[in-house]
C-alpha positions as CSV (number, residue, x, y, z in Angstrom):
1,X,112.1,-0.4,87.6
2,X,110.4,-0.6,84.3
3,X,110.0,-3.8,82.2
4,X,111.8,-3.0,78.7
5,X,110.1,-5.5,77.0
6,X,106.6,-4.5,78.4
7,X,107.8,-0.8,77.1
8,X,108.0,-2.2,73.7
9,X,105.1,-4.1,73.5
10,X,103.1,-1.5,75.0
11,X,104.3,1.2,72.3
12,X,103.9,-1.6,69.1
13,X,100.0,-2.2,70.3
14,X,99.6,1.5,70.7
15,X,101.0,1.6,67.1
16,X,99.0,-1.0,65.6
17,X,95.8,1.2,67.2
18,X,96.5,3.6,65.1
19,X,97.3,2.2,62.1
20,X,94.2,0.0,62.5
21,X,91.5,2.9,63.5
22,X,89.6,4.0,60.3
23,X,88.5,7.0,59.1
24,X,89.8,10.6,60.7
25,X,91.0,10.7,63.9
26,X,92.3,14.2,64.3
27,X,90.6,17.3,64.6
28,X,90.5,20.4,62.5
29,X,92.2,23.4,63.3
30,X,91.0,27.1,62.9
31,X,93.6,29.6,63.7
32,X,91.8,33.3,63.9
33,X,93.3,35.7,61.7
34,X,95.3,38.2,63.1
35,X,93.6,42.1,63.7
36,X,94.4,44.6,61.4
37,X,96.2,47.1,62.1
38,X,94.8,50.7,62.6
39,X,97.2,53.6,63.2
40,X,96.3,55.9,65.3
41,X,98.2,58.9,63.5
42,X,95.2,60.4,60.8
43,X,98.3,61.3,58.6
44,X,99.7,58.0,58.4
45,X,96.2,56.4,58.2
46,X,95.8,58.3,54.8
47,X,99.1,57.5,53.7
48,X,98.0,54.0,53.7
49,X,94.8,53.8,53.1
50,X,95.1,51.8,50.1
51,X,96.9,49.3,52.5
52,X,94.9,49.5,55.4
53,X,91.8,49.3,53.9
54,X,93.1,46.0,51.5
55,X,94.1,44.5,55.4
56,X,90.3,45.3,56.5
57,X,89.1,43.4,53.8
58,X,91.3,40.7,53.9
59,X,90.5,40.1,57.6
60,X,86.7,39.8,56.5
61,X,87.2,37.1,54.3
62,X,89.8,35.5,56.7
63,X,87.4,35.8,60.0
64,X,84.7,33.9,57.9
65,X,86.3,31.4,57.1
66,X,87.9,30.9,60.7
67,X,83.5,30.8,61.8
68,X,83.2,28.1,58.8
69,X,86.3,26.2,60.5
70,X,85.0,26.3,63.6
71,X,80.9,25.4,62.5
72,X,82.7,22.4,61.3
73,X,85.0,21.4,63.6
74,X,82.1,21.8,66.1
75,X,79.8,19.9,64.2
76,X,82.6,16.6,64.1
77,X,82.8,17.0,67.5
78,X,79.3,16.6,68.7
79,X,79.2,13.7,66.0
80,X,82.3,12.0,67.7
81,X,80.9,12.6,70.8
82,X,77.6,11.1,70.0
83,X,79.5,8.0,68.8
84,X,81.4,8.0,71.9
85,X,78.4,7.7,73.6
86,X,76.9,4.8,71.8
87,X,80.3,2.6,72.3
88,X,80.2,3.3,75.6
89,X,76.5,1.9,75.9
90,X,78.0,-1.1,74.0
91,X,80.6,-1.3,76.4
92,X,78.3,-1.4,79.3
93,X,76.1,-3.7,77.6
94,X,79.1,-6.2,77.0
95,X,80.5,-6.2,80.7
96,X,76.9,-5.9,82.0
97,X,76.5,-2.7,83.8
């Protein structure tokens, strides 16, 4: 059976972690943009070409900017890891491993 009060003070000090943790925490996130769609009827193509070729475009512009998301989402992560990396070195340093 669980302790209630351990519950509680185990969800307050997670609380207080994260209140207490500077800078950003949480990662980015890219979301691709969906495809365009291309009809396969010629008539209908031409019909909406206008459309069509606007959602070609627009996809483009969108799919850079999903590369740019993810160039800097990647590039936080290797920073975070490297950090990681060097608190865990202190860590092994402070309980002598």
């Amino acid at each position: 059976m669980r302790n209630p009060r351990l519950t509680c003070l185990l969800s307050l000090q997670a609380m207080a972690l994260l209140i207490c943790v500077p800078g950003p925490v949480l990662a980015e996130s890219c979301f691709a943009p969906p495809r365009p769609f291309l009809p396969s009827d010629s008539q209908a193509a031409r019909d909406y070409a206008a459309i069509i070729r606007s959602d070609f475009e627009n996809y483009v512009q969108d799919i850079q900017s999903y590369f740019r998301c993810l160039d800097s989402e990647r590039a936080r992560a290797f920073e975070e890891a490297r950090e990681v990396s060097e608190d865990y070195g202190r860590f092994l340093q402070l309980v002598g491993d």
